[in-house]
VEXNUDREN-807063 format. One line per field, with one value per residue (C-alpha): residue in one letter; x, y, z. Coordinates in nm, 2 decimals. Example, Ala and Ser with C-alpha at 12.3 -4.5 7.8 and 13.67 -1.06 7.14 Angstrom:
res a s;
u 1.23 1.37;
v -0.45 -0.11;
w 0.78 0.71;
***
This chain:
res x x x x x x x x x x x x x x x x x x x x x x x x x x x x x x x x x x x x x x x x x x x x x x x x x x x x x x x x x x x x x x x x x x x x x x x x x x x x x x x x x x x x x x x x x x x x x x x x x x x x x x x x x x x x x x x x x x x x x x x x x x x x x x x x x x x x x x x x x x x x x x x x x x x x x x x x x x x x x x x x x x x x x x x x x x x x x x x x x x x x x x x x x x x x x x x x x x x x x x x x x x x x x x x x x x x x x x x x x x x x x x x x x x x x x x x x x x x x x x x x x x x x x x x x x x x x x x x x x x x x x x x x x x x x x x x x x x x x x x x x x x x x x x x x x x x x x x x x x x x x x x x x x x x x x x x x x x x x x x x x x x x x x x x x x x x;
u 0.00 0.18 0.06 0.04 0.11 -0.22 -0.15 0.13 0.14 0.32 0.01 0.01 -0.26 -0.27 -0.40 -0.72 -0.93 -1.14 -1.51 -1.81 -2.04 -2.32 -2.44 -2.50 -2.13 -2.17 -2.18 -1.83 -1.69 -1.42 -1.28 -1.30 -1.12 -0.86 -0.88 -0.79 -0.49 -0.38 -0.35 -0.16 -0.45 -0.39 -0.66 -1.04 -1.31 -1.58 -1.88 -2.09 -2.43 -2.32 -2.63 -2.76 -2.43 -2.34 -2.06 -1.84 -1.89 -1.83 -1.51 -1.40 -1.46 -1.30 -0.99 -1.00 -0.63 -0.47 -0.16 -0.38 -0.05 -0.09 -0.41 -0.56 -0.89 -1.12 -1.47 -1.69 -1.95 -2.22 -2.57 -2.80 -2.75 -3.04 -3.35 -3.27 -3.17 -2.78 -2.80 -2.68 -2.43 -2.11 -2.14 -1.93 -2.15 -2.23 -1.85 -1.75 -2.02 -1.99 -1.61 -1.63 -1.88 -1.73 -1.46 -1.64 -1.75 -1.44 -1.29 -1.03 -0.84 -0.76 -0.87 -0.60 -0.82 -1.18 -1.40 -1.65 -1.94 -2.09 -2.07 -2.27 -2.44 -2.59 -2.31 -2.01 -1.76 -1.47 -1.67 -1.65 -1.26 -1.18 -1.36 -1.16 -0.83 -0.92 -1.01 -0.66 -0.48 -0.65 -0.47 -0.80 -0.76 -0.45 -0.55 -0.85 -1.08 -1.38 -1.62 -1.80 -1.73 -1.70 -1.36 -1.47 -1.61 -1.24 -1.05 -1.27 -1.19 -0.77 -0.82 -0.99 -0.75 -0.43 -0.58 -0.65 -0.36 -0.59 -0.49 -0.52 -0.73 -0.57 -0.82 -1.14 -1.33 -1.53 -1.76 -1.51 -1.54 -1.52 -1.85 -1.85 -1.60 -1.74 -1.41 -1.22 -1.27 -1.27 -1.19 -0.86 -0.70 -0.77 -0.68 -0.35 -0.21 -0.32 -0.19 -0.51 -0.57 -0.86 -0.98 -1.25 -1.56 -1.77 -1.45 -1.69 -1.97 -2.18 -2.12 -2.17 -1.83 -1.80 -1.99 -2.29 -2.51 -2.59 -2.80 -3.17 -3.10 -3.24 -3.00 -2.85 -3.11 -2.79 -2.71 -2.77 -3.00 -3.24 -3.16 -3.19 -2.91 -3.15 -3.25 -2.88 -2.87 -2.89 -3.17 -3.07 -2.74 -2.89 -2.97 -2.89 -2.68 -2.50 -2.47 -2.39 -2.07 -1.96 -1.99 -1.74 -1.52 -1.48 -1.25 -1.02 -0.96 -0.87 -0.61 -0.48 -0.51 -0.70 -1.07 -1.33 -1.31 -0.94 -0.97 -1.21 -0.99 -0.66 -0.83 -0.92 -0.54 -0.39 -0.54 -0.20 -0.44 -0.61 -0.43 -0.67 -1.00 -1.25 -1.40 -1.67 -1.68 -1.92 -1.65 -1.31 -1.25 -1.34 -1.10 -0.86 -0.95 -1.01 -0.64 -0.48 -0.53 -0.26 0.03 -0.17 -0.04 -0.32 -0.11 -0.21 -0.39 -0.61 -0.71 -0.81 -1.02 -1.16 -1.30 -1.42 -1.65 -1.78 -1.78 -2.19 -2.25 -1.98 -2.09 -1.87 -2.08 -1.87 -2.22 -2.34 -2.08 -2.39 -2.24 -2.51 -2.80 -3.08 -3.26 -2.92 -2.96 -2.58 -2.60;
v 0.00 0.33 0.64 1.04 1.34 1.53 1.92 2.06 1.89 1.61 1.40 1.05 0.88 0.52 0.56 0.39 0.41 0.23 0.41 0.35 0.46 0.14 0.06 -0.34 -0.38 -0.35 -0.76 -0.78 -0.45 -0.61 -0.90 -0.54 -0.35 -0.66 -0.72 -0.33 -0.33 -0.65 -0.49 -0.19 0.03 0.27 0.53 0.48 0.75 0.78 1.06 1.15 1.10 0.78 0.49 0.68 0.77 0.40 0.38 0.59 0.32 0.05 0.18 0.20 -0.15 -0.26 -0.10 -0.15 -0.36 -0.18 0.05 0.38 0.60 0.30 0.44 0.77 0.85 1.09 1.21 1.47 1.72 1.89 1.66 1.65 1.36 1.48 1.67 1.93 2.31 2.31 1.91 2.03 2.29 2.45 2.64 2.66 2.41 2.19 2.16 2.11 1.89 1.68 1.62 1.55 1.25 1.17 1.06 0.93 0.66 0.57 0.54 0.73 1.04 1.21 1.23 1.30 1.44 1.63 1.77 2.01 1.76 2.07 2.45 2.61 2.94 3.01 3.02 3.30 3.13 3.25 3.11 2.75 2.81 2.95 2.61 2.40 2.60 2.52 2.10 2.10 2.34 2.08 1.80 1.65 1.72 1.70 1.85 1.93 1.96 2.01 1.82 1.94 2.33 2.54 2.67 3.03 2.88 2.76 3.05 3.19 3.02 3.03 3.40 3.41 3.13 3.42 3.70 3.53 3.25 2.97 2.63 2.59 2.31 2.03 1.88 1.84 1.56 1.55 1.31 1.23 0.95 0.90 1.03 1.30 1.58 1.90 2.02 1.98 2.33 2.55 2.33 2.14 2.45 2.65 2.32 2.29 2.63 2.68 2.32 2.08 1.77 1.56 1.26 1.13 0.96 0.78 0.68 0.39 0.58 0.40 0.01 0.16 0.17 -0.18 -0.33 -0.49 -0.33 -0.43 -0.28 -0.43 -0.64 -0.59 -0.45 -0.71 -0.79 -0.74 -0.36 -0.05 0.06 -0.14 -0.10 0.20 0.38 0.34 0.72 0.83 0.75 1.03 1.05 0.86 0.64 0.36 0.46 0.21 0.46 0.48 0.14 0.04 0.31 0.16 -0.17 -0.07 0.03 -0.32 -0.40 -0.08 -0.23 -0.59 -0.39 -0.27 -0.59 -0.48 -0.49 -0.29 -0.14 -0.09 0.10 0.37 0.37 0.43 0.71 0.90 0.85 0.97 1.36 1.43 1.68 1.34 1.17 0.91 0.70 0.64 0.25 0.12 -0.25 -0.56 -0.82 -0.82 -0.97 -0.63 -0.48 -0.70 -0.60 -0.21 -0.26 -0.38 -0.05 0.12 0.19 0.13 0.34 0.47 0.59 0.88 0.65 0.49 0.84 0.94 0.61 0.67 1.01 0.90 0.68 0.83 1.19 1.24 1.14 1.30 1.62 1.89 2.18 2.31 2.49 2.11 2.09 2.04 2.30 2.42 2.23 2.39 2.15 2.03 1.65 1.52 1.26;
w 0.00 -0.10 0.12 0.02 0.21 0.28 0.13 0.28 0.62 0.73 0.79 0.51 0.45 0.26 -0.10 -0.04 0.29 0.45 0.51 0.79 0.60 0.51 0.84 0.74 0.76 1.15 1.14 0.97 1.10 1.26 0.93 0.74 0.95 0.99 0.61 0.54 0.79 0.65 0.35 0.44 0.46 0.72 0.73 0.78 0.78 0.94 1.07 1.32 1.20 0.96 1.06 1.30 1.52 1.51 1.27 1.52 1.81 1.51 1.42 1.75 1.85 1.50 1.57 1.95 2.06 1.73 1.80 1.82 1.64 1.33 1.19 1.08 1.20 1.04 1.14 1.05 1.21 1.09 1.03 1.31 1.56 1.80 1.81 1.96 1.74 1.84 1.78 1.41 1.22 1.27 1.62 1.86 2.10 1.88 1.72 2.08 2.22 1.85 1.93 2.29 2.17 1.88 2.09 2.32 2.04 1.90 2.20 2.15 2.29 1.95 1.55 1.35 1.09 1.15 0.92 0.87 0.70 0.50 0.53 0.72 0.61 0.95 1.17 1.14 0.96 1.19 1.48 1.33 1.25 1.62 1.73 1.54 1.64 2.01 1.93 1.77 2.07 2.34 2.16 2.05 1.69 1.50 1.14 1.02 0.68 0.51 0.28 0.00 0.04 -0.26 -0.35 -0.24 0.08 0.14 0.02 0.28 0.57 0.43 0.43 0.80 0.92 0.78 0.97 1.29 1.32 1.33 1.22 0.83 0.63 0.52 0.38 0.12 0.13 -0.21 -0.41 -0.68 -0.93 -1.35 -1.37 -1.11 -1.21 -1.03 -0.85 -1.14 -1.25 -0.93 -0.58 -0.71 -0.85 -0.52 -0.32 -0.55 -0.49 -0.12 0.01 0.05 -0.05 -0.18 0.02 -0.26 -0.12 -0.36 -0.61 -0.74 -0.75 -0.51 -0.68 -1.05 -1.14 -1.02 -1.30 -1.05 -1.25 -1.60 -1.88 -1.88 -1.58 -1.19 -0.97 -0.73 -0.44 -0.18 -0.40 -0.23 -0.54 -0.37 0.00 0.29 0.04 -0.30 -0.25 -0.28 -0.68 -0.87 -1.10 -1.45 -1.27 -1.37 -1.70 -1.97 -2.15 -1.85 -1.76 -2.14 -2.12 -1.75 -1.95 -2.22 -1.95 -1.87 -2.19 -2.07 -1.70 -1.89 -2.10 -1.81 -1.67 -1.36 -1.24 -1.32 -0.98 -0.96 -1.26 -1.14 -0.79 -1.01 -1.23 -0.87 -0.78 -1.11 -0.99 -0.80 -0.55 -0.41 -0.13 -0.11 -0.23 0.03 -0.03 0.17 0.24 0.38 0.34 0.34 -0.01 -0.11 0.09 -0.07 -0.45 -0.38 -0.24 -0.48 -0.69 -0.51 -0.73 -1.10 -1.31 -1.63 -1.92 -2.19 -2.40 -2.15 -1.95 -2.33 -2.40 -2.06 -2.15 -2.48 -2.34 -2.04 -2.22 -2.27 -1.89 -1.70 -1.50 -1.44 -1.30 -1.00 -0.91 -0.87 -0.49 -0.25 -0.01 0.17 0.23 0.36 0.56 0.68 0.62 0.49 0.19;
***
């Protein structure tokens, strides 16, 4: 498993890691977690409100008896994990009392990377920051990021961070796979000059880029396009068109002489701005294949055959970045 520097800190992360987000994996938590170390895979990320607050305490029990300085841990704050109106957002009480039980989950006294889950428009944005400064002055916090901000959002906070001496971002976590470009024109070129790195969620776009599903066939009874996550697809994923071009990819990865899925993973690691591909798993022979795309190298010719494929369906919209979500629910 190679690993990447994250920006312009000294903090490395292994190419591929290891996400809580499906809550069905809480079963096999534990062979996943073991599978990913096995396999060199060093970081594992994780949120807040991910199944209902459980995937913090599942992590933690995973990795419970592992050499706490082996591993990165990342989690996130933002969605609302209660009922209550400061259960939610990017104040100072709920960063605070969102870290404190964060922690509390994992079972741990630190995470080296946490992130803001979305931007929030209704709390001052230097509030948030000054939050974050003091998680990482207490020694709870060690670097810290953001997920699905807009590149203004995060020149922002780099401008706010400058003028107060607050501890800088490391880190954007975006949606990034072949068919969803969006910080391509506006977030990586900030995030390139200014130090930050991507951690991609979603490199195989939620199973699509896997090849599980086929043109005119069902989706898989065990898929999420027909489980709690079905609602996540964006309208027209599993289009035929789109599942006919994934389809074609298939004779690209055996040229390659890779998987489907390792091909998508090694696309996401060819953008020299992402430190790493976030994978989910249920078993750990997935682990095992997502792995494995450390280190593929995708030539000219490929990247090019790539794009002519996959050219009709890719979006590129920066405006697309779900940064603000009004009714504060994080997909």
């Amino acid at each position: 498993m190679r690993h990447r520097a994250v920006g312009r800190s000294g903090l490395r992360v292994s190419e591929i890691a290891c996400g809580t987000w499906i809550g069905r994996t809480e079963g096999s938590a534990k062979e996943v977690a073991r599978a990913a170390l096995d396999h060199g895979i060093t970081t594992f990320d994780t949120a807040d409100a991910y199944a209902a607050t459980r995937a913090e305490v599942v992590l933690g029990k995973a990795l419970a008896g592992i050499r706490r300085e082996s591993v990165e841990i990342c989690t996130k704050v933002f969605a609302p994990v209660g009922p209550g109106p400061n259960d939610r957002g990017l104040s100072r009480k709920h960063i605070m009392e969102g870290a404190r039980a964060s922690l509390r989950r994992l079972g741990t006294d630190y995470v080296d990377l946490y992130c803001a889950h979305r931007f929030d428009p209704r709390t001052p944005l230097e509030e948030t920051l000054i939050a974050f400064d003091d998680l990482v002055r207490q020694g709870k916090v060690l670097y810290i990021g953001v997920s699905e901000w807009t590149a203004d959002q995060i020149s922002r906070a780099l401008l706010i961070a400058a003028d107060l001496g607050l501890t800088r971002i490391i880190a954007n976590q975006p949606q990034y796979h072949m068919l969803w470009r969006v910080i391509d024109a506006e977030i990586v070129p900030v995030c390139q000059r200014e130090g930050i790195s991507q951690l991609a969620w979603s490199p195989l776009a939620q199973g699509i880029l896997t090849g599980k599903y086929r043109p005119g066939t069902p989706p898989p009874d065990d898929s999420r396009a027909v489980g709690p996550a079905a609602r996540k697809f964006a309208t027209g994923a599993l289009s035929d068109d789109v599942l006919t071009r994934v389809a074609r990819l298939g004779q690209v990865a055996d040229a390659v002489g890779c998987t489907l899925s390792q091909l998508a993973l090694a696309w996401v690691l060819h953008n020299p701005n992402v430190s790493s591909a976030i994978v989910g798993a249920s078993r750990p022979a997935q682990i095992a294949e997502t792995a494995a795309a450390t280190g593929i190298s995708l030539d000219d010719d490929v990247l090019a055959r790539i794009d002519e494929i996959l050219d009709p369906i890719v979006e590129r919209d920066p405006a697309k970045t779900p940064s603000q979500p009004t009714d504060y629910r994080v997909g």
